[in-house]
Wavefront OBJ file of the C-alpha trace (Angstrom):
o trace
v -5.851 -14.140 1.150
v -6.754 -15.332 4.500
v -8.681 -13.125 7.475
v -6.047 -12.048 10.213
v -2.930 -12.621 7.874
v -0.787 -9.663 7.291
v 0.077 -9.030 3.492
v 2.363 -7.071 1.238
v 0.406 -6.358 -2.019
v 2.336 -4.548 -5.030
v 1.692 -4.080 -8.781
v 3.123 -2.334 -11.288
v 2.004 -0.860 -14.658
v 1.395 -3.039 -17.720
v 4.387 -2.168 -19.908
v 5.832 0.920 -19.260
v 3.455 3.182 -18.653
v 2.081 4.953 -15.588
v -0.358 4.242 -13.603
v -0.837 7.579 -12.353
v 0.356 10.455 -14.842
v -1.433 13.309 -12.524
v -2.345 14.303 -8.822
v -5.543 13.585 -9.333
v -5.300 10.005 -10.236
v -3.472 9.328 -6.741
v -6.394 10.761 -4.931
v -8.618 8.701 -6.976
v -6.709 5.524 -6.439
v -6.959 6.119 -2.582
v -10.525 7.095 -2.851
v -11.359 3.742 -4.540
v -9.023 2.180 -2.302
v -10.811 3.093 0.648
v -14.362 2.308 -1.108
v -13.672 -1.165 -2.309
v -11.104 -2.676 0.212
v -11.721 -0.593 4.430
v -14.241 -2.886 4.744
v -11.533 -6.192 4.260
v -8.106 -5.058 5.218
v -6.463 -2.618 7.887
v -3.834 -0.501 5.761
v -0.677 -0.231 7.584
v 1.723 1.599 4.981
v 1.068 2.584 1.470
v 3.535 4.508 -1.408
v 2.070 5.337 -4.293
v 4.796 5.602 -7.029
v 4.344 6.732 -10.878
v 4.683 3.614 -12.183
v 3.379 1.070 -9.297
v 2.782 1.059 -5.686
v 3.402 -0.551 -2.582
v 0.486 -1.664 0.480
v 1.000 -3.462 3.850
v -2.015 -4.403 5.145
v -3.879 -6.498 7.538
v -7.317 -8.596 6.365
v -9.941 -8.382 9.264
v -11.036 -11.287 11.383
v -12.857 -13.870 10.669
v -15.814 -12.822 12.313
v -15.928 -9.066 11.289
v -16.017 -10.126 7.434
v -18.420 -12.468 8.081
v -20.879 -9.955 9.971
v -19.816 -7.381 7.005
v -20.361 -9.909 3.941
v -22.803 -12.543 5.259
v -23.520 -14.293 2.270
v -20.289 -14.413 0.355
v -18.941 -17.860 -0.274
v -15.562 -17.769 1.107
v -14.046 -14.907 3.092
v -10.660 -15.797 0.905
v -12.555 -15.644 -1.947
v -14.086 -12.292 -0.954
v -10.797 -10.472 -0.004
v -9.570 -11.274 -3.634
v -12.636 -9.963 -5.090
v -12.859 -6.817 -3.468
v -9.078 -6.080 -4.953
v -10.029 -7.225 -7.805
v -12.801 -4.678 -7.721
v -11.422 -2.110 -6.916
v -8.142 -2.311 -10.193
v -11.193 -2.644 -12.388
v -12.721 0.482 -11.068
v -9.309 2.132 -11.447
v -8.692 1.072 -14.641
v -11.773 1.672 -15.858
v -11.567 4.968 -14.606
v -8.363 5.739 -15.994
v -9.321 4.244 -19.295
v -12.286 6.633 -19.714
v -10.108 9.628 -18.849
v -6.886 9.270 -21.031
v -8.986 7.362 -23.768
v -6.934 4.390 -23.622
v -7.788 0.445 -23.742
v -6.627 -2.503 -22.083
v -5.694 -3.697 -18.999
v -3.350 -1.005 -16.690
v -2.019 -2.794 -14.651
v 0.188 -6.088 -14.608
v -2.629 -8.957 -14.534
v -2.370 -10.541 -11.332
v -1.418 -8.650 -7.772
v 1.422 -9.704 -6.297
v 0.397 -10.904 -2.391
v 3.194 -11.847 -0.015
v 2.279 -13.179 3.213
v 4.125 -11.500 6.367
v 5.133 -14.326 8.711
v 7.584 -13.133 10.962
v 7.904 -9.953 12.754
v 11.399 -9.220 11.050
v 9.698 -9.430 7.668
v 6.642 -6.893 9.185
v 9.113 -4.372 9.978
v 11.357 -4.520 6.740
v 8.280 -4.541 4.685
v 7.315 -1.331 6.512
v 10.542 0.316 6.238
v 10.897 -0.797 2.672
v 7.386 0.847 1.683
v 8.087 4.237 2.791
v 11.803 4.140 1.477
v 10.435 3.507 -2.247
v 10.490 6.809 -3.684
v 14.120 7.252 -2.010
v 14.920 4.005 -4.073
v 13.974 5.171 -6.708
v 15.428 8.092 -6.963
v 12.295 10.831 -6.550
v 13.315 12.285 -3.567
v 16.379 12.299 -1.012
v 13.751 13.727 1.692
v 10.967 11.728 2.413
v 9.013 14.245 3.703
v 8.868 15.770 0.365
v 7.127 12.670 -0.748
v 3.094 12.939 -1.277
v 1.827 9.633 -1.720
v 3.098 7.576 1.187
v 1.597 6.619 4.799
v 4.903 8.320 5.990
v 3.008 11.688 6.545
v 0.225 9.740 8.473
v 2.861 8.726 10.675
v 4.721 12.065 11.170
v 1.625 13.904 12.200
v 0.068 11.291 14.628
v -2.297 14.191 15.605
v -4.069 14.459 12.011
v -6.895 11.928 11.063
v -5.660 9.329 9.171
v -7.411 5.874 7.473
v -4.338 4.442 8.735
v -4.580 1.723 11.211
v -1.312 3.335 13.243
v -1.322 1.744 16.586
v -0.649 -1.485 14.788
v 2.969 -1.096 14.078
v 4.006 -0.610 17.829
v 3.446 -4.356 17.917
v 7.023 -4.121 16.116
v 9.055 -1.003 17.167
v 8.951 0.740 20.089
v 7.546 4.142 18.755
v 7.466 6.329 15.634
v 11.159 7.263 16.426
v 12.422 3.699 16.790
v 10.652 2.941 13.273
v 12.255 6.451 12.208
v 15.651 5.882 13.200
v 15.897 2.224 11.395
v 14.412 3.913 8.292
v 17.038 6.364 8.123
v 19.972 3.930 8.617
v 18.541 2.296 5.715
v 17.871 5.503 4.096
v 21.966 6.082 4.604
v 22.743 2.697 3.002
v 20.405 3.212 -0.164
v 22.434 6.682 -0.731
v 25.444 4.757 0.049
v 24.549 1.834 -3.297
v 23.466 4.841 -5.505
v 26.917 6.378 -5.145
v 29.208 3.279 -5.418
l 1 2 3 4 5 6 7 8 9 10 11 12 13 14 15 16 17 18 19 20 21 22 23 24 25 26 27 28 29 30 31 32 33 34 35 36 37 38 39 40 41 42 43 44 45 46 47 48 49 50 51 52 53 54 55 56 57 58 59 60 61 62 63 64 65 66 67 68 69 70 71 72 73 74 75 76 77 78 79 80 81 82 83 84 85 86 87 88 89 90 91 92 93 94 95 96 97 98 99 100 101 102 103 104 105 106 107 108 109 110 111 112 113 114 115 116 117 118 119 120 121 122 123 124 125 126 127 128 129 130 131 132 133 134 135 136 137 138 139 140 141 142 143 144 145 146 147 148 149 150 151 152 153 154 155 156 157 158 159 160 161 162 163 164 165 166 167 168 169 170 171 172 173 174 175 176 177 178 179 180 181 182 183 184 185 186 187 188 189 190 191 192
């Protein structure tokens, strides 16, 4: 993964079970999340879904990994590590708790580079529509585990980097309105 290259990172569970099975183990995934990988990537969306999840994210510069890791070998390198950290901790984690063995997730990350602004804002849009996809929820509002909420109440803290996606729609209600025409078109599939 390369520093100032904008990413879409998914996994999903290994087989098919879930990754999280209680709202506790969402909290903990953020929580790790935010230990292992604020220091290498800007988070832009997130969902969090039972059986995988969703991130678009930004790594840092160049220079601010190099002033935060100074003697790693290669920033790319270092960006990979530091996910790879952090599903160990999870799983590890996990495994202790629901006595289980074996790796949780699918073995390697999937990592798609964003390289045009069309693909930015459809990966966006596509992130927060997930549980709508998938048929949890008709509302996302009534959604938990999704950078959504970070983005309806602007005024709350957040670990989200949120100016960043005005660099591809004019405001929260430009981004809102595209999300509900696709929102109207996923109904649309589940009813043909």
């Amino acid at each position: 993964m390369l520093p100032d290259q904008s990413y879409h990172i998914y996994n999903h569970a290994n087989g098919s079970e879930n990754i999280f099975r209680e709202e506790e183990n969402y909290r903990f995934f953020l929580h790790q999340y935010e230990k292992y990988l604020s220091a290498v990537v800007d988070t832009y969306a997130f969902c969090l879904m039972p059986n995988h999840f969703h991130l678009l994210v930004g790594v840092k510069e160049e220079a601010e990994l190099a002033r935060t890791f100074p003697k790693f070998e290669t920033l790319e390198k270092l960006v990979s590590k530091q996910f790879s950290n952090f599903f160990s901790s999870y799983t590890q984690s996990f495994n202790k708790v629901y006595t289980r063995k074996g790796s949780l997730f699918i073995k390697n990350f999937k990592r798609k580079p964003i390289l045009t602004e069309c693909q930015w804002q459809d990966t966006f849009l596509y992130i927060h529509l997930n549980p709508i996809k998938h048929g949890f929820v008709k509302d996302l509002r009534n959604w938990k585990w999704s950078s959504f909420h970070g983005y309806e109440s602007a005024k709350n803290p957040s670990k989200l980097e949120r100016s960043y996606y005005l660099n591809y729609f004019d405001s929260w209600q430009h981004a809102n309105y595209l999300m509900n025409i696709k929102k109207e078109a996923i109904m649309k599939e589940e009813m043909e």
